[in-house]
C-alpha positions in Angstrom: 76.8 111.4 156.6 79.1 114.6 155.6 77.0 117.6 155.3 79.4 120.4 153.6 78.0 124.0 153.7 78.9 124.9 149.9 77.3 127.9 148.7 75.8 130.9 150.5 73.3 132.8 148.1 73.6 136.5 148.0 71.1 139.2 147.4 72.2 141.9 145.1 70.5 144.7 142.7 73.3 145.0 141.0 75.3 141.9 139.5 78.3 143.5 137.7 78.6 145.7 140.6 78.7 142.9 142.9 81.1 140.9 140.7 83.7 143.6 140.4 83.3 143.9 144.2 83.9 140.7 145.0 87.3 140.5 142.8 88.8 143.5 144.7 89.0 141.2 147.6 90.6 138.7 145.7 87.6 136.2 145.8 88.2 133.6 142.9 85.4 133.6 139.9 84.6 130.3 139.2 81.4 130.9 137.1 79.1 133.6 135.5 76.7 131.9 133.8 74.2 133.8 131.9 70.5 131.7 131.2 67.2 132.9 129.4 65.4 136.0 130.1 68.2 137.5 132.4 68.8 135.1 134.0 72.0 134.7 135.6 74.4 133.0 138.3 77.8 134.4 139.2 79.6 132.3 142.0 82.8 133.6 143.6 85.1 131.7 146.7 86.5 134.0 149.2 90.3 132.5 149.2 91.1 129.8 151.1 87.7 128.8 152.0 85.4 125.6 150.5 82.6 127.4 150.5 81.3 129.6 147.8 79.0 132.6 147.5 76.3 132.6 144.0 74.4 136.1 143.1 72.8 136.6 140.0 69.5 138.0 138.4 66.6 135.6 139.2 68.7 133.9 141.5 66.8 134.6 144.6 63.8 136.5 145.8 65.3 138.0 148.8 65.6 141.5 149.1 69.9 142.8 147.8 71.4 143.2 151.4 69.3 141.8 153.6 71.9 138.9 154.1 73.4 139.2 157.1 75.8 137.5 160.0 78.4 136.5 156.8 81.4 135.4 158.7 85.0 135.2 156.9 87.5 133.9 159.4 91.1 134.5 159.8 94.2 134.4 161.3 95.2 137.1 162.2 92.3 140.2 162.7 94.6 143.3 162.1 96.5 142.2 159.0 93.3 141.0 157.7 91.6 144.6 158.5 94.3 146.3 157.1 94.4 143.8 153.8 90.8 145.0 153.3 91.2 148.6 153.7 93.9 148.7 151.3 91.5 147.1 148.9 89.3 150.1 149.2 86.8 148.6 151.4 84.9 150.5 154.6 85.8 148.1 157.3 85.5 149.0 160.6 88.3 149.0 163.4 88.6 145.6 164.9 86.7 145.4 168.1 85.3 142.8 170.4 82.3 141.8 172.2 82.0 143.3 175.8 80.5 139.9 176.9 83.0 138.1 175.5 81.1 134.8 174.2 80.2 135.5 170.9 79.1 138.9 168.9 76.0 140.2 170.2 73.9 141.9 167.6 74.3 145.8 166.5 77.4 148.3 167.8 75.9 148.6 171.2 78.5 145.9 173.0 81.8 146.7 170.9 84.7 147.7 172.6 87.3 148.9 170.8 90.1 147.0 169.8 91.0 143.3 169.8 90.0 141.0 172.2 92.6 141.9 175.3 93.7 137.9 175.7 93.9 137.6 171.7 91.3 134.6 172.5 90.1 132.8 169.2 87.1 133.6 168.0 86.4 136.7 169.7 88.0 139.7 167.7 86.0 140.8 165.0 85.7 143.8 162.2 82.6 144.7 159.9 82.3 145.4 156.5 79.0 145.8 154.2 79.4 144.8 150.3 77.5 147.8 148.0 73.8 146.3 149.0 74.3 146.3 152.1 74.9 142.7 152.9 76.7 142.4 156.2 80.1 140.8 156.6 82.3 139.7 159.7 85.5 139.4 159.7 86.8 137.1 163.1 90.0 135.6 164.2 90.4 132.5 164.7 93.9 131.3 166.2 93.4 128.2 167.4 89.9 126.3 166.9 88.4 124.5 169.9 88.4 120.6 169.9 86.9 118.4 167.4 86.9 121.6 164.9 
């Protein structure tokens, strides 16, 4: 049996403000959906990817930014970083892990720059959307086996 991830759910305090967000990256709207008593669902696709994020009012109980770990991979770190910043986002510089694995948690084991081999999957940069909710962006140039 498949099992797709399709949507991630985002906590916001702010749903236009989120929305309008969103678009500046260029993330698709394929739905706000307004309900009774306030409620409402806005879901927006990051480009390129199958899976979609959903914010809304009533949407979830979670506190706006606590989501964190979001990862957006792409091809190429520095264009992607630069695409961003020219969009008016705070992203960091691109960095990577001093252990070289993965990402660990917090600033404490960035180095600067991308990773020296240009390895897939360990060349990162950070963003946060206007709640707070954390954002990765990592490059991915060639995905180990079976992926």
């Amino acid at each position: 049996m498949d099992l797709k991830l399709e949507v991630v759910v985002l906590p916001v305090a702010d749903v236009d403000r989120a929305k309008a967000f969103y678009e500046s990256l260029g993330f698709r709207l394929d739905a706000d959906f307004p309900g009774d008593a306030g409620f409402r669902v806005v879901q927006l696709t990051p480009p390129g990817s199958a899976t979609s994020i959903i914010f809304g009012s009533g949407v979830t109980s979670a506190a706006p930014g606590s989501a964190q770990g979001l990862y957006l991979v792409v091809e190429d770190i520095e264009a992607a970083r630069d695409e961003l910043a020219g969009r008016g986002v705070d992203v960091s510089e691109v960095y990577h892990d001093a252990g070289g694995v993965f990402e660990h948690a917090g600033t404490e084991h960035r180095v600067p720059g991308p990773d020296p081999d240009r390895g897939s999957y360990a060349s990162f940069a950070s963003f946060t959307d206007p709640d707070g909710n954390g954002w990765r962006l990592q490059e991915i140039r060639e995905r180990l086996p079976g992926r």
